[in-house]
ROMILUM-883929 format. One record per residue (C-alpha): residue number from 1; residue in three letters; chain; x, y, z. Coordinates in steps of 0.1 Angstrom, whole numbers, plus 5000, padded with zeros to 4 digits. Example, Ala and Ser with C-alpha at 12.3 -4.5 7.8 and 13.67 -1.06 7.14 Angstrom:
n=1&res=Ala&chain=A&xx=5123&yy=4955&zz=5078
n=2&res=Ser&chain=A&xx=5137&yy=4989&zz=5071
END
This chain:
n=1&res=Unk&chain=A&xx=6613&yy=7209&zz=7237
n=2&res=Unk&chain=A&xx=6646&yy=7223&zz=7224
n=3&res=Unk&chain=A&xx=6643&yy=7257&zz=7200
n=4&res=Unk&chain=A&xx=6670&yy=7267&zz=7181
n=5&res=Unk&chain=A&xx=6690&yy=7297&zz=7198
n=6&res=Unk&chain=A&xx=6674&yy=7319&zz=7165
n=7&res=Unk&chain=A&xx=6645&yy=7316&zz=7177
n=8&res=Unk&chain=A&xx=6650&yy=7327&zz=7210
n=9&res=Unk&chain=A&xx=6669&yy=7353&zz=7201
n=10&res=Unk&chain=A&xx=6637&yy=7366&zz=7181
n=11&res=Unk&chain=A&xx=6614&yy=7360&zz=7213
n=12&res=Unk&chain=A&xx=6626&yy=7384&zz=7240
n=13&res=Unk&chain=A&xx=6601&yy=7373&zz=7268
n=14&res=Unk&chain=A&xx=6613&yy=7336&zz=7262
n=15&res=Unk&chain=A&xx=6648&yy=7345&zz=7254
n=16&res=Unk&chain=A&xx=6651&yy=7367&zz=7284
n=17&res=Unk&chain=A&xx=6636&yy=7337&zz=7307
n=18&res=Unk&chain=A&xx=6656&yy=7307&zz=7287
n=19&res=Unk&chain=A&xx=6692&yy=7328&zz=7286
n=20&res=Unk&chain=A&xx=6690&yy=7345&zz=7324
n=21&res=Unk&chain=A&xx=6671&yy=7319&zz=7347
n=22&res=Unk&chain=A&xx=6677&yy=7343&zz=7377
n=23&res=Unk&chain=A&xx=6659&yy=7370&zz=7361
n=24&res=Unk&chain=A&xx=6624&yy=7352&zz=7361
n=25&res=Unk&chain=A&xx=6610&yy=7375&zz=7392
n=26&res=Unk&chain=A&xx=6578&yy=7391&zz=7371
n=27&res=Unk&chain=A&xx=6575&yy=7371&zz=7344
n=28&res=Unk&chain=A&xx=6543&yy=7348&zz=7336
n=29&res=Unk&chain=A&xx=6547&yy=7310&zz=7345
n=30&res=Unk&chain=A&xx=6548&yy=7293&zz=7310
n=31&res=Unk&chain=A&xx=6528&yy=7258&zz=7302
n=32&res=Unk&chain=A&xx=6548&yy=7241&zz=7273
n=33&res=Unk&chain=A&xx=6522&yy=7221&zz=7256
n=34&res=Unk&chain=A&xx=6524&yy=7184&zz=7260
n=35&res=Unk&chain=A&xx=6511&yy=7168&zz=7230
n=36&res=Unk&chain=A&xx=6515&yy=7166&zz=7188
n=37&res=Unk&chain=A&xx=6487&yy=7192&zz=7180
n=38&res=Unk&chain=A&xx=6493&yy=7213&zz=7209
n=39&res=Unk&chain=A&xx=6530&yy=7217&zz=7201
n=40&res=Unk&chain=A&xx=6524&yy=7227&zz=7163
n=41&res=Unk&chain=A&xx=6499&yy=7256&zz=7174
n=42&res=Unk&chain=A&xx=6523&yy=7264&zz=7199
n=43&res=Unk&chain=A&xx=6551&yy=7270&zz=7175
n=44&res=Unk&chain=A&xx=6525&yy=7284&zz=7143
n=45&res=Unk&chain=A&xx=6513&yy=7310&zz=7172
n=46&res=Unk&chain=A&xx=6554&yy=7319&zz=7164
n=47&res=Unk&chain=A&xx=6558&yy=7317&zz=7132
n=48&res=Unk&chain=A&xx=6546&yy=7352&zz=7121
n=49&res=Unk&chain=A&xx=6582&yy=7367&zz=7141
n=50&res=Unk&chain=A&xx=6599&yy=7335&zz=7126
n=51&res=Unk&chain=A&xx=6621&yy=7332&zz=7092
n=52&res=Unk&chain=A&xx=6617&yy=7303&zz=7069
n=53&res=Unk&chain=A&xx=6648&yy=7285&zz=7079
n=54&res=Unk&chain=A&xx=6637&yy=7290&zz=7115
n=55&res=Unk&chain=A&xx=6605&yy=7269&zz=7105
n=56&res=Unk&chain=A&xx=6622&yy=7246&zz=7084
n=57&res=Unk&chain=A&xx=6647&yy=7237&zz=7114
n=58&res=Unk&chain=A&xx=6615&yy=7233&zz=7137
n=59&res=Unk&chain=A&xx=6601&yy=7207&zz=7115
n=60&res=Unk&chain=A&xx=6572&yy=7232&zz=7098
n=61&res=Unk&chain=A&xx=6572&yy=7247&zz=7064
n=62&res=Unk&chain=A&xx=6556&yy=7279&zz=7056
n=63&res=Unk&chain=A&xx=6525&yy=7265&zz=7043
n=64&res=Unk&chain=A&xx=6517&yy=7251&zz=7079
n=65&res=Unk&chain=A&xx=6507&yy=7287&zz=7090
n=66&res=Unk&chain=A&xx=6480&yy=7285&zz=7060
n=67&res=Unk&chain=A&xx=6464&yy=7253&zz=7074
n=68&res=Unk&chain=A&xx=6468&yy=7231&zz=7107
n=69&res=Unk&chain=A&xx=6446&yy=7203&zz=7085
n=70&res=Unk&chain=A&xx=6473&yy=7193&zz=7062
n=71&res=Unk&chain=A&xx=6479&yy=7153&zz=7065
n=72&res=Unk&chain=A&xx=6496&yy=7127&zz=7052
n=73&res=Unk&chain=A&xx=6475&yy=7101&zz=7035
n=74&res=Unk&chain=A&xx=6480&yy=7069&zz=7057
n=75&res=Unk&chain=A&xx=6463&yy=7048&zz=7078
n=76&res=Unk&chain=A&xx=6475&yy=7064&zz=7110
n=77&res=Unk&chain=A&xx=6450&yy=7090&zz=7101
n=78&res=Unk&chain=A&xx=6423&yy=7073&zz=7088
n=79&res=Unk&chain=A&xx=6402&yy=7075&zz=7122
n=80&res=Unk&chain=A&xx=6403&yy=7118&zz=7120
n=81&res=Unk&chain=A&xx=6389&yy=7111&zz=7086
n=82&res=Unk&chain=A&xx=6363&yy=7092&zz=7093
n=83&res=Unk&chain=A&xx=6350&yy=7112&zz=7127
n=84&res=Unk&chain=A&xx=6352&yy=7146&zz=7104
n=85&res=Unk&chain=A&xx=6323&yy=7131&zz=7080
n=86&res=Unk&chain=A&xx=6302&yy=7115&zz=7111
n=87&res=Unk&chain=A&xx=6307&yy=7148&zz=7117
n=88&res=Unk&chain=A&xx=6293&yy=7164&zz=7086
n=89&res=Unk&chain=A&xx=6329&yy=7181&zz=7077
n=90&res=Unk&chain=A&xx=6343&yy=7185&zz=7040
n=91&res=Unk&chain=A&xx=6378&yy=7168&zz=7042
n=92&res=Unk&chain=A&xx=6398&yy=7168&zz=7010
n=93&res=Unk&chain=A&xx=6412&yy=7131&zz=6998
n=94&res=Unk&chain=A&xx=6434&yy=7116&zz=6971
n=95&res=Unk&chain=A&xx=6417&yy=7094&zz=6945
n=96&res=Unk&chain=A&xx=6429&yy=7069&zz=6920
n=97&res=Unk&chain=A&xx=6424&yy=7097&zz=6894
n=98&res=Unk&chain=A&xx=6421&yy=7132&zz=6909
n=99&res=Unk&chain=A&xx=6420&yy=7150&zz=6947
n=100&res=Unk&chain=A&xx=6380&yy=7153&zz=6956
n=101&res=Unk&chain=A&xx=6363&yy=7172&zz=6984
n=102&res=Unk&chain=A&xx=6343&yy=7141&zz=7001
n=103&res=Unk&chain=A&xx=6316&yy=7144&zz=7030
n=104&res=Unk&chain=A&xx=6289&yy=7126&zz=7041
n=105&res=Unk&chain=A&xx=6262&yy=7119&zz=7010
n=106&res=Unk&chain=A&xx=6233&yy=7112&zz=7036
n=107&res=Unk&chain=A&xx=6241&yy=7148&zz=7053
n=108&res=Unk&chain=A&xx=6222&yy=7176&zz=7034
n=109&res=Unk&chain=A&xx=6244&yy=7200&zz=7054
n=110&res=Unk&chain=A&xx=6277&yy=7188&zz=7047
n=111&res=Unk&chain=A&xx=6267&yy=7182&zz=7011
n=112&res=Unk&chain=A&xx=6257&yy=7217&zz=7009
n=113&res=Unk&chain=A&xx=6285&yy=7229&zz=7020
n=114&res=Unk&chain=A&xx=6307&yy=7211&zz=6988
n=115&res=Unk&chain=A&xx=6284&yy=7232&zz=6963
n=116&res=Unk&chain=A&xx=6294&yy=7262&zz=6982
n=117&res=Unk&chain=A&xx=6332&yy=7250&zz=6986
n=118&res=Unk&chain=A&xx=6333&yy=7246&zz=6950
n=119&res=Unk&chain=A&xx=6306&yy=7280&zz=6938
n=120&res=Unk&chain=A&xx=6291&yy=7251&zz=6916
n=121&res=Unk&chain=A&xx=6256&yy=7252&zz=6910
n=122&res=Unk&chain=A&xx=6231&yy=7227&zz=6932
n=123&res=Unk&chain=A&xx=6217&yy=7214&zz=6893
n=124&res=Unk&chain=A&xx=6251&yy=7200&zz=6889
n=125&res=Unk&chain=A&xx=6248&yy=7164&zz=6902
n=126&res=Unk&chain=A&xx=6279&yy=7147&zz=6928
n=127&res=Unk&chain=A&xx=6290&yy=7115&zz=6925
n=128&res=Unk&chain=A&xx=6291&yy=7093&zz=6957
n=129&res=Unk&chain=A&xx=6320&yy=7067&zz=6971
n=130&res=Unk&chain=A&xx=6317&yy=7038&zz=6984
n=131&res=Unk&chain=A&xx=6342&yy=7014&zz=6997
n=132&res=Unk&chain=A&xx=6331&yy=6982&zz=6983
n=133&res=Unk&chain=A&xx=6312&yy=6973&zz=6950
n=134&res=Unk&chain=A&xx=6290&yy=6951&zz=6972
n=135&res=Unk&chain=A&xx=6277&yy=6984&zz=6991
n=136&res=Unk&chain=A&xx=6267&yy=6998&zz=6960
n=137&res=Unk&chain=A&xx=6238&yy=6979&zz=6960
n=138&res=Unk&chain=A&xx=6229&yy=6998&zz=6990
n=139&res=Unk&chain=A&xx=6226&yy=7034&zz=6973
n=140&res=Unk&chain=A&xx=6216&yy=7018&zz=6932
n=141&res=Unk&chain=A&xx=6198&yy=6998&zz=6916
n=142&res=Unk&chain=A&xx=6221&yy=6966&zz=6903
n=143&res=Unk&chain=A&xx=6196&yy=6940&zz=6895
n=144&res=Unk&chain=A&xx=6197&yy=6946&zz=6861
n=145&res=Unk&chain=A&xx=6235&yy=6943&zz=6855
n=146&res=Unk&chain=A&xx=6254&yy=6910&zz=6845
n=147&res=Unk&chain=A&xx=6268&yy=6890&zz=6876
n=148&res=Unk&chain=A&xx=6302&yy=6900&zz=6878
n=149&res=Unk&chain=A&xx=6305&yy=6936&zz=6859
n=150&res=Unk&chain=A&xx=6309&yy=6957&zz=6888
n=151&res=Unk&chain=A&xx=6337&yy=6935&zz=6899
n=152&res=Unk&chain=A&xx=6351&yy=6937&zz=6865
n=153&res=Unk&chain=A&xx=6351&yy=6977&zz=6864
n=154&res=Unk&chain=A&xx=6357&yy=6984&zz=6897
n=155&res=Unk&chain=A&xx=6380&yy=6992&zz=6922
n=156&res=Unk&chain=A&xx=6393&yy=7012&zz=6887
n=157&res=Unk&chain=A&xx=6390&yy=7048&zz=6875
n=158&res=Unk&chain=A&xx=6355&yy=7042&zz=6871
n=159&res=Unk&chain=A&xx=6320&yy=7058&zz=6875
n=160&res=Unk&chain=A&xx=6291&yy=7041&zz=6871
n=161&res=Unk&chain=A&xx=6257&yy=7056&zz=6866
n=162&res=Unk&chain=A&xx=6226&yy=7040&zz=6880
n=163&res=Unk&chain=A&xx=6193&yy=7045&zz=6891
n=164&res=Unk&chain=A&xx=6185&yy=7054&zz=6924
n=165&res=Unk&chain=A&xx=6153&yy=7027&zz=6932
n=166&res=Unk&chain=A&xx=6134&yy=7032&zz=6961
n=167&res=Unk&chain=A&xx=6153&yy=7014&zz=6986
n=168&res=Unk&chain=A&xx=6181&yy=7039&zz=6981
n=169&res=Unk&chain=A&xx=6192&yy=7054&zz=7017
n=170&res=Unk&chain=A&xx=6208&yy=7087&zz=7001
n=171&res=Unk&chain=A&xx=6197&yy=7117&zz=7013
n=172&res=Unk&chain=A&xx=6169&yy=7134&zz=6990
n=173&res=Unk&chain=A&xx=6186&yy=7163&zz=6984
n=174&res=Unk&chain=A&xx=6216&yy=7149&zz=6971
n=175&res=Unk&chain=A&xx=6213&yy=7156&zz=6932
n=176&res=Unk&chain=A&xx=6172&yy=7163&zz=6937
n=177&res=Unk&chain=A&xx=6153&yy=7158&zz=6906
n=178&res=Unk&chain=A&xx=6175&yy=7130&zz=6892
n=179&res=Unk&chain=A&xx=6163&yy=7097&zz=6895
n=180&res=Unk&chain=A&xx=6200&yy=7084&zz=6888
n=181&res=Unk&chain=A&xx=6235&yy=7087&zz=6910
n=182&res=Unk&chain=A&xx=6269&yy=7082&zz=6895
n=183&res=Unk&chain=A&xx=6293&yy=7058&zz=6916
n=184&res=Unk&chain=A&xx=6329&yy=7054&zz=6921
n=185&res=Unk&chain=A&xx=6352&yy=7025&zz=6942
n=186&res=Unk&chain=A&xx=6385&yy=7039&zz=6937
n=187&res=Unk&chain=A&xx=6410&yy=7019&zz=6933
n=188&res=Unk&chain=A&xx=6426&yy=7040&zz=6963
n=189&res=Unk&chain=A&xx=6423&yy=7024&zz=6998
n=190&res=Unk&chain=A&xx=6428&yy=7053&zz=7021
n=191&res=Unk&chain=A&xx=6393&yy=7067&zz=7007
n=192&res=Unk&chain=A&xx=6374&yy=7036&zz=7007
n=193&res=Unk&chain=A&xx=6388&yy=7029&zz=7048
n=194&res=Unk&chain=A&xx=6370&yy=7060&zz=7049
n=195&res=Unk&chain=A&xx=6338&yy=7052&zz=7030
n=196&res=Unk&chain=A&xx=6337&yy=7018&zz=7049
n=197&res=Unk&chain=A&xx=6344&yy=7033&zz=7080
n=198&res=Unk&chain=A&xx=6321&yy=7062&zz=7078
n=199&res=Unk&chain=A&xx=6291&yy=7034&zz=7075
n=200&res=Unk&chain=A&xx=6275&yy=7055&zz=7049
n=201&res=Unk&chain=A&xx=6285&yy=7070&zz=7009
n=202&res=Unk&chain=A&xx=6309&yy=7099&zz=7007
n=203&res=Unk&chain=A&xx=6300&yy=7126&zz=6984
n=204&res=Unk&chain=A&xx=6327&yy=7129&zz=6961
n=205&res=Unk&chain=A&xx=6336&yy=7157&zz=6937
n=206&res=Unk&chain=A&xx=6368&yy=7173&zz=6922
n=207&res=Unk&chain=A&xx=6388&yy=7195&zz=6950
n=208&res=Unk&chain=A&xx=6389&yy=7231&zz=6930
n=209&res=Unk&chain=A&xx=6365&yy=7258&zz=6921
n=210&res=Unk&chain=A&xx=6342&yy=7252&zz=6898
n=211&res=Unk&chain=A&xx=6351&yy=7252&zz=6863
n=212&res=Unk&chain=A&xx=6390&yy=7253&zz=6870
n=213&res=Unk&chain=A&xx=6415&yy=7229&zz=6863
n=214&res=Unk&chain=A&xx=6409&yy=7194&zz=6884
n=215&res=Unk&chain=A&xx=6439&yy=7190&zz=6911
n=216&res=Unk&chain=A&xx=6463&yy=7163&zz=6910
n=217&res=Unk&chain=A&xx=6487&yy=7177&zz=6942
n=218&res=Unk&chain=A&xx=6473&yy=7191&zz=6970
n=219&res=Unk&chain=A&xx=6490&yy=7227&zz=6961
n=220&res=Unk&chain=A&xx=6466&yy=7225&zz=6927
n=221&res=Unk&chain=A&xx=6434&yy=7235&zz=6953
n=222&res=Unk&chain=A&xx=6457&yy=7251&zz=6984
n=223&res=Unk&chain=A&xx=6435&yy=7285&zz=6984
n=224&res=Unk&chain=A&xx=6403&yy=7259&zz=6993
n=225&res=Unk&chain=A&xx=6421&yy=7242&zz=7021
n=226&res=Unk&chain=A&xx=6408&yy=7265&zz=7045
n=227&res=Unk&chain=A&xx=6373&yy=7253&zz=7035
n=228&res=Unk&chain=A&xx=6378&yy=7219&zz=7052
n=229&res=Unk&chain=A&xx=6382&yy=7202&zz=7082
n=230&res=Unk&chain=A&xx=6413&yy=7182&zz=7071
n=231&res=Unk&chain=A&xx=6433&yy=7176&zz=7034
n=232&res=Unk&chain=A&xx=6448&yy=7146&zz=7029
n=233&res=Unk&chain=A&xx=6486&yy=7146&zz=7013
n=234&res=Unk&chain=A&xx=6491&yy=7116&zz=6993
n=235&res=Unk&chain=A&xx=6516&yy=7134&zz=6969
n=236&res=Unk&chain=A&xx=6511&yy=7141&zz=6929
n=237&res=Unk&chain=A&xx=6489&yy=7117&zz=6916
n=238&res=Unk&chain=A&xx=6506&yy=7100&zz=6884
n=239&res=Unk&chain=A&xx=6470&yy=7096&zz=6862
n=240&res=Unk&chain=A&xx=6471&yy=7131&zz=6849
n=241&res=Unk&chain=A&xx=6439&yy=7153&zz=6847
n=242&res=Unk&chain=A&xx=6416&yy=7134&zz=6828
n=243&res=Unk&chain=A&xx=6397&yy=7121&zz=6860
n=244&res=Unk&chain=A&xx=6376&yy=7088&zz=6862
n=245&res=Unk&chain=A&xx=6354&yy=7070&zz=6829
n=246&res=Unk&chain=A&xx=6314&yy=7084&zz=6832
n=247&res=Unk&chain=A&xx=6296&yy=7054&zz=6820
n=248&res=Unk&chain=A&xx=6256&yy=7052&zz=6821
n=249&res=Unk&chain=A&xx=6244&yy=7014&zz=6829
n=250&res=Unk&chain=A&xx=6208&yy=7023&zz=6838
n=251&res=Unk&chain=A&xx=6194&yy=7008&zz=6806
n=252&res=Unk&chain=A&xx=6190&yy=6971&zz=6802
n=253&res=Unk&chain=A&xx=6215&yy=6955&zz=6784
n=254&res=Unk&chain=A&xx=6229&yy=6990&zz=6773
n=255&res=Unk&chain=A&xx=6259&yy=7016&zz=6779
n=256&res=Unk&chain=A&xx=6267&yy=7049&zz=6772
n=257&res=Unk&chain=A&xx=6300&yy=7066&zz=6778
n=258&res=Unk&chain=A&xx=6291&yy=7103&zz=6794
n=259&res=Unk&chain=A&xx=6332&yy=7114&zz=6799
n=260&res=Unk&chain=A&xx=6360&yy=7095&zz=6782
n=261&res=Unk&chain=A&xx=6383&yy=7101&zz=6815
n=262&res=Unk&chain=A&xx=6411&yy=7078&zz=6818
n=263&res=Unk&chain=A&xx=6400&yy=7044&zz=6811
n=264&res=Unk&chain=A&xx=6374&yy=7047&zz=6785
n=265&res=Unk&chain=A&xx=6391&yy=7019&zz=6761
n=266&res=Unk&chain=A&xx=6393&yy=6999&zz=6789
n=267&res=Unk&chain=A&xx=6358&yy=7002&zz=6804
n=268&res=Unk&chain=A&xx=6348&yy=6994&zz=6773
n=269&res=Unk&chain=A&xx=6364&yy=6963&zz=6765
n=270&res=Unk&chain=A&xx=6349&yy=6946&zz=6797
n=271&res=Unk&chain=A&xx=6315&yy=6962&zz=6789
n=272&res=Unk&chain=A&xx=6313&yy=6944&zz=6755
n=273&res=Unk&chain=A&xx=6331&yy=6912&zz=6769
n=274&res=Unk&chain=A&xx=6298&yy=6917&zz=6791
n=275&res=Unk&chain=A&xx=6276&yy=6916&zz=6761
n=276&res=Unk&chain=A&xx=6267&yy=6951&zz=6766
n=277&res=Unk&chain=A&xx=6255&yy=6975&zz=6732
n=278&res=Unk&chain=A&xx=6265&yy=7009&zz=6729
n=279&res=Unk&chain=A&xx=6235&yy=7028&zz=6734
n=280&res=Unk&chain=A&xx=6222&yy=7048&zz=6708
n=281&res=Unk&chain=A&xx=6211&yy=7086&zz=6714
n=282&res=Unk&chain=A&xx=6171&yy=7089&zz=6718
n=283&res=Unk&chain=A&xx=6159&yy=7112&zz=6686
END
């Protein structure tokens, strides 16, 4: 690999071996590295006697010596994706709404280690994904629910709240005491590759501390990228901050809008077109 002369100037072992060939008696055989990954933590093993423009010309921006996880959000790394959550890792993943720390929502482990990421409390409940509405069925109750709702509300900006059952394969100590689990399809295909190639729910939740702003760019949560395995660039996300519609559908015939979020007058719409009453609060 070619490095600029200004960085060789600012290496004197390597300059002295690249500039005077004859002069190599005594010096340490070097092993360039031979692939993508090896390469980049070659040259961020550098980058501490490196200036900016050195990195910039190398291909590498500062932010690289932060993190070696950053990605871009495309399908060519879908597969490191989905082995991190097999896994049990935290990756960090654009949404149709909002960037959300995802891992594995049968792994009591990895979901531990979100509420830790985070410093929420383990009372306050996480969503899961999934990548197709007919997997829901998998982790919910749907019985209940008009034929085609789901597929009218979802992939979208959606959660939908639902009871559990017993036929539910989510771990147990996802949300314990709650007999209900909220339940997002993006409308975002990187994450539901990633749901669907994962064969199990993704724990989703917001990607920042707890009780701080939600993220709509990866820089929004960059002092948390350290916390996991890989983060997922897929550039500012257009839908502002108001992250997806919370709407309760475990009643019969009934709905309740817990967080307005981005689509409420939309979600709403279809839920009446649905014949679906707006429930009225329990005195």
């Amino acid at each position: 690999m070619n490095f600029p002369a200004k960085i060789v100037e600012k290496l004197p072992v390597l300059g002295a071996r690249f500039a005077h060939p004859s002069s190599n008696r005594g010096l340490p055989k070097l092993r360039f590295p031979n692939s993508r990954h090896q390469i980049r933590g070659f040259v961020l093993g550098l980058s501490t006697k490196m200036e900016a423009s050195d990195l910039k010309r190398c291909g590498l921006g500062l932010d690289n010596r932060i993190t070696r996880a950053v990605l871009p959000a495309t399908e060519n790394y879908v597969n490191e994706a989905i082995q991190a959550i097999k896994q049990g890792k935290v990756i960090a993943v654009p949404t149709d709404t909002l960037y959300g720390f995802a891992c594995d929502a049968c792994s009591a482990e990895a979901v531990h280690r979100v509420y830790e990421i985070k410093g929420r409390k383990q009372t306050s409940p996480l969503a899961i994904c999934v990548g197709d509405v007919k997997d829901i069925e998998r982790f919910a109750v749907t019985d209940h629910l008009p034929n085609d709702l789901l597929d009218s509300l979802l992939p979208g900006p959606v959660t939908v709240v639902l009871m559990r059952g017993e036929s539910s394969i989510l771990e147990k100590s996802l949300n314990p005491g709650l007999d209900s689990i909220g339940v997002r399809v993006p409308d975002s295909e990187f994450i539901r590759v990633i749901a669907r190639g994962s064969g199990s729910a993704l724990a989703l939740t917001s990607a920042n501390l707890s009780g701080q702003p939600s993220s709509v760019c990866i820089k929004d949560f960059e002092n948390l990228w350290e916390n996991c395995k890989y983060v997922y660039d897929g550039g500012l996300l257009p839908s502002g901050r108001a992250g997806s519609t919370v709407v309760d559908l475990t009643r019969l015939g009934k709905y309740k809008i817990l967080r307005p979020g981005s689509a409420m007058e939309e979600t709403v719409a279809i839920l009446q077109r649905h014949s679906l009453s707006l429930q009225e609060d329990r005195q």
